[in-house]
C-alpha positions in Angstrom: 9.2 -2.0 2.2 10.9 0.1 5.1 13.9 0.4 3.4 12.6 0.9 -0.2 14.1 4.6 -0.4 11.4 5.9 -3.3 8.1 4.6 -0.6 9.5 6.0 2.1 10.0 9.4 0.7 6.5 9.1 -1.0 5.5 8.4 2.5 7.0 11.2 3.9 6.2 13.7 1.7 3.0 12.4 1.2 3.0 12.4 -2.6 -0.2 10.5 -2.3 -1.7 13.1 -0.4 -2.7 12.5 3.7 -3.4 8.8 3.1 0.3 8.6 1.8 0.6 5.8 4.5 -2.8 4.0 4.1 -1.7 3.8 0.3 1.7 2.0 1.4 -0.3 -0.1 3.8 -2.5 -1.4 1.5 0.0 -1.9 -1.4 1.8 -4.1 1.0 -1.3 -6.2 2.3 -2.2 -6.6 -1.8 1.8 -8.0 -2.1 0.9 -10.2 0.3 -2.1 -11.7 -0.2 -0.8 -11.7 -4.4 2.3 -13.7 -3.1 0.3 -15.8 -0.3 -3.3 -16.8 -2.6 -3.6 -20.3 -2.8 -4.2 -22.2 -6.2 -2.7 -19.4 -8.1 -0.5 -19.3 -11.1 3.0 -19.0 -11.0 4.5 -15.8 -9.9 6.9 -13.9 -11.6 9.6 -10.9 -10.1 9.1 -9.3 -13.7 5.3 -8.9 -12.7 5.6 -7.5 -8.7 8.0 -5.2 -10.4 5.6 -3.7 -12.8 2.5 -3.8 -10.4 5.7 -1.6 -7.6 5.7 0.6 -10.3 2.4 1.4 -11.2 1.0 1.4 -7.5 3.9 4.3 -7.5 3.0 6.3 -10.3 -1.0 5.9 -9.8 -0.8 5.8 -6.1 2.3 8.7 -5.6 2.5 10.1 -8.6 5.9 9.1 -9.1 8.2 7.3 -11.9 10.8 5.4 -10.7 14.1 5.7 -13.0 16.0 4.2 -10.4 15.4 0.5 -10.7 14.4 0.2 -7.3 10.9 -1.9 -8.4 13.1 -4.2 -9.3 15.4 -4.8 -6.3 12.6 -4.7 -4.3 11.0 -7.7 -6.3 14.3 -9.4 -6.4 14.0 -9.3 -2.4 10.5 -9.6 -1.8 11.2 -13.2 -3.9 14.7 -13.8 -2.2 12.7 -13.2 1.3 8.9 -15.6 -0.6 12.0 -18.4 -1.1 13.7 -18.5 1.9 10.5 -18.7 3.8 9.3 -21.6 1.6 12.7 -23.7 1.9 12.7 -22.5 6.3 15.8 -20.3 5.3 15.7 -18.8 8.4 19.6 -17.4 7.9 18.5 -15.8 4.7 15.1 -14.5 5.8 17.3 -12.4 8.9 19.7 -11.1 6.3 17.3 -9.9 4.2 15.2 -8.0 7.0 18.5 -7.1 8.5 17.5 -8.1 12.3 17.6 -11.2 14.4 14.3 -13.2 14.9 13.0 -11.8 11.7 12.4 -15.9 10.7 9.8 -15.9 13.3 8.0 -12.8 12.3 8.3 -14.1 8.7 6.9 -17.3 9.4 4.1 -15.4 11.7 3.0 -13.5 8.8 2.8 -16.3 6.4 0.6 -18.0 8.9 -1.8 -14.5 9.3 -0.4 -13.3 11.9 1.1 -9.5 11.9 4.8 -8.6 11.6 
């Protein structure tokens, strides 16, 4: 979500007034723990992408035209799979660092990234 260009700038500029960041904060944990829940139904890109995009119009006050909710789907479910198949290659291209497997494999276990 760092490099999501629309959040960031909603961040910044605090379209969602002084908790701008809180808002962020929490749509991430919710992505999370909507990915992570056990005993849940299939999960679909088509379906993060429209909750990215309400959380940013009800939340920020902000339409996206860009497509951006949906390559940020597309990579929060590249990012879901390679953690799921141990990808660890995949997982560091996708957060663009080194040792970014271990902090993805931290986080699936609870831990904090």
């Amino acid at each position: 979500f760092r490099k999501w260009t629309a959040l960031q700038l909603a961040i910044e500029n605090e379209w969602g007034g002084p908790a701008s960041k809180d808002k962020a904060d929490t749509l991430l944990a919710n992505i999370l723990e909507w990915l992570l829940q056990k005993g849940a139904k299939e999960r679909y890109e088509d379906d993060l992408e429209d909750a990215l995009e309400d959380s940013m119009s009800d939340d920020f006050k902000t339409q996206l035209e860009d497509g951006s909710a949906r390559d940020v789907a597309r990579e929060v479910f590249r990012a879901r799979n390679a953690c799921a198949s141990d990808n660890a290659a995949e997982i560091e291209r996708i957060a663009g660092k080194p040792g970014a497997a271990a902090a993805a494999g931290n986080a699936a276990a609870g831990g904090s990234v």
